[in-house]
N, C-alpha and C positions, 0 to 999 in steps of 0.2 A: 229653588230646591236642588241643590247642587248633590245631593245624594242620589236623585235619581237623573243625574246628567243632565241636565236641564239649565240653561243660562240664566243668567239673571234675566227681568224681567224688563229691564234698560236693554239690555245686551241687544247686538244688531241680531236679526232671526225671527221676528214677526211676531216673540209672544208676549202676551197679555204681559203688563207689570202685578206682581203677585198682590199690590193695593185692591186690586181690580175684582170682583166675584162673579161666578155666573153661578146659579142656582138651575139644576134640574131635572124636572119635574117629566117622567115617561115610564114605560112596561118594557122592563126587562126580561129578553128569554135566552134561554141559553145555545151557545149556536151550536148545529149538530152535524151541517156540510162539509161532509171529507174536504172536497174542492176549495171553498173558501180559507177551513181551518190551516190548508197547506200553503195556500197565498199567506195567512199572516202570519204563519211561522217567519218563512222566509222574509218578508220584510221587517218582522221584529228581529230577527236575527241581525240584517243585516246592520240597524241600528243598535241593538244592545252589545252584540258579538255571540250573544250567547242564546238560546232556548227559553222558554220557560218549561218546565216540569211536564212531560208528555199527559198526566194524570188531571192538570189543572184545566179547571172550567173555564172557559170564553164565553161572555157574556154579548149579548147587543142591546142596547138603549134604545130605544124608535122614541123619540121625542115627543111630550102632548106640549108641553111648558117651557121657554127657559128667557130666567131672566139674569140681566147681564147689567152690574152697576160696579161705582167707584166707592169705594168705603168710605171716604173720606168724608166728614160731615159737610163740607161747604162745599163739597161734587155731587154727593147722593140724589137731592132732589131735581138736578138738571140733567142728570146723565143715565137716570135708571131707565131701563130699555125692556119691553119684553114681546117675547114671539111666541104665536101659537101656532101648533100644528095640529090641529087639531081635526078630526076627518083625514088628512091625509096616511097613505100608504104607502 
């Protein structure tokens, strides 16, 4: 996804090939911690260069589900993976 600066999915950098899916599945809330919101300004800054919009919501994910497979028909059924958190905090 080269629009959002992001290397190919071959590319050296550790990320997933975009063949690849993960799905999921959690309760999202919106974050409301001065303290935190200021940590990730600045590290999104650092990586984008720029801000996002002071007015924009920040969201957090807390995980119940997530499942993580290769789309490809002759990978799907050896490689589909999934984790729960389920109870945890």
């Amino acid at each position: 996804m080269p629009e959002y600066g992001l290397e190919a999915g071959d590319a050296a950098g550790g990320l997933l090939p975009w063949s690849w899916a993960v799905w999921l599945e959690g309760v999202a809330e919106r974050v409301g911690d001065a303290s935190l919101l200021t940590r990730l300004r600045v590290v999104y800054e650092a990586k984008y260069g720029s801000g996002y919009p002071p007015d924009s919501g920040v969201w957090a994910v807390r995980p119940v589900v997530v499942l993580g497979f290769i789309e490809r028909a002759e990978a799907f059924a050896a490689t589909a993976t999934r984790w729960s958190f389920a109870g945890r905090s």
